[in-house]
N, C-alpha and C positions, 0 to 999 in steps of 0.2 A: 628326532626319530619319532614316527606315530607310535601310539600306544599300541598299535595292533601286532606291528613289527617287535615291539621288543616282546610282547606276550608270546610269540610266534620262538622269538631266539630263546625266550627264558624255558618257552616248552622244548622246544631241541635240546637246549643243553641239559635239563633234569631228564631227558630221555637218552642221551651218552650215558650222565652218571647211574643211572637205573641199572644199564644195559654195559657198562665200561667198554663204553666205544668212545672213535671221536671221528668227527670231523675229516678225512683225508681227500689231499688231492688226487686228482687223475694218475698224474705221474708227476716225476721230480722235472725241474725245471731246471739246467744245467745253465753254468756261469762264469765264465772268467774270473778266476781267484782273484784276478788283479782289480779290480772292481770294488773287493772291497780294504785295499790299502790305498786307494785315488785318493790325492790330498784332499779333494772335495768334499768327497760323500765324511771322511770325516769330520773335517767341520762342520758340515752339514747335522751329524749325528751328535757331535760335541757341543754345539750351537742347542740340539734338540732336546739334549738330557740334562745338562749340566748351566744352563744360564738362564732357564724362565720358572725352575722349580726349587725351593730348598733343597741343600744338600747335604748327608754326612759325612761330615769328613775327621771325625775322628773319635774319641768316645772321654765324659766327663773326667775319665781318671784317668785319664794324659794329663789335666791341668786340676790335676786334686787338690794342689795348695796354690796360695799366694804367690806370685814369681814363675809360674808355672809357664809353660809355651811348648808349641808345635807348630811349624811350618808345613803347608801342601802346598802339593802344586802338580799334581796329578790329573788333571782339569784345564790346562794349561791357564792357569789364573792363581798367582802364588800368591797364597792365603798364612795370613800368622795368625793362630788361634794363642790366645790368654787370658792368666787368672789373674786378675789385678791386688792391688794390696789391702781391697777391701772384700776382695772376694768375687766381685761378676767377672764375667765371662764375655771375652771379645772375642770379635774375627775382625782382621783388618785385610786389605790388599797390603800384601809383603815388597812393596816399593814405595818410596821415596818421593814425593811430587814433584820438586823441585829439578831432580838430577837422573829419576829411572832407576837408581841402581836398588839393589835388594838390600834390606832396612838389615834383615835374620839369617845371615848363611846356615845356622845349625839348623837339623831337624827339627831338635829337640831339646829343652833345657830345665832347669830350676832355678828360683829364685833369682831372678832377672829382675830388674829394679826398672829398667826403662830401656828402650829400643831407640834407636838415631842413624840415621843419616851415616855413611860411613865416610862421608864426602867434608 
C-alpha cells in the first residue's frame, strides 16, 4: 500500500473516531442464507482462520499438573494438548500414524502416564 493511501485511511478513521461515525454502505446487499452453510465457503473460511496462524485452543490451567490433557477438535484437526512428567507442554495430532484411529477418546483427563495406539 503507498504511504499516501494509508495516511489518507489513518486520517478517515481518526475522523469517524473524532466524530463517532463510521464507514456505511449504500445499502444492504441481500443473500441467500444458504451460501453461507456451502460445504465450500467453509472450508474455505476453515482453511483461512484456523491452518496458517497459531491458534488457542485452550488455556494453561486445563494442563496445570504433570499428566494433565485435553483433546480439540473444533477445527476439524483433533488436537491432544499435554503436560508431561517434567512439566512442558505439548500439542500433538490426536491420531495414530500407523492405523488413523484417535490416540484420546476423553475430553479431558489427569495424570495420564502415556497415550497409545488403541489398536
Amino acid at each position: 500500500m503507498e504511504h499516501s493511501t494509508e495516511i489518507a485511511l489513518i486520517e478517515r478513521i481518526l475522523g469517524h473516531v473524532e466524530a463517532g461515525t463510521k464507514d456505511m454502505a449504500a445499502a444492504t446487499t441481500p443473500g441467500p442464507v444458504a451460501e453461507y452453510f456451502a460445504a465450500e465457503r467453509v472450508s474455505r473460511e476453515r482453511d483461512a482462520l484456523f491452518r496458517d496462524l497459531p491458534l488457542i485452543v485452550g488455556h494453561a490451567s486445563q494442563v496445570a499438573k504433570p499428566g494433565d490433557f485435553f483433546t480439540h477438535g473444533a477445527t476439524g484437526v483433533p488436537i491432544l494438548v499435554t503436560r508431561d512428567h517434567d512439566g512442558r507442554l505439548g500439542a500433538f495430532i490426536n491420531v495414530c500414524r500407523h492405523r488413523g484411529a484417535t490416540v484420546c477418546q476423553a475430553a479431558a483427563g489427569h495424570g495420564a502416564r502415556n497415550f497409545a495406539c488403541p489398536y
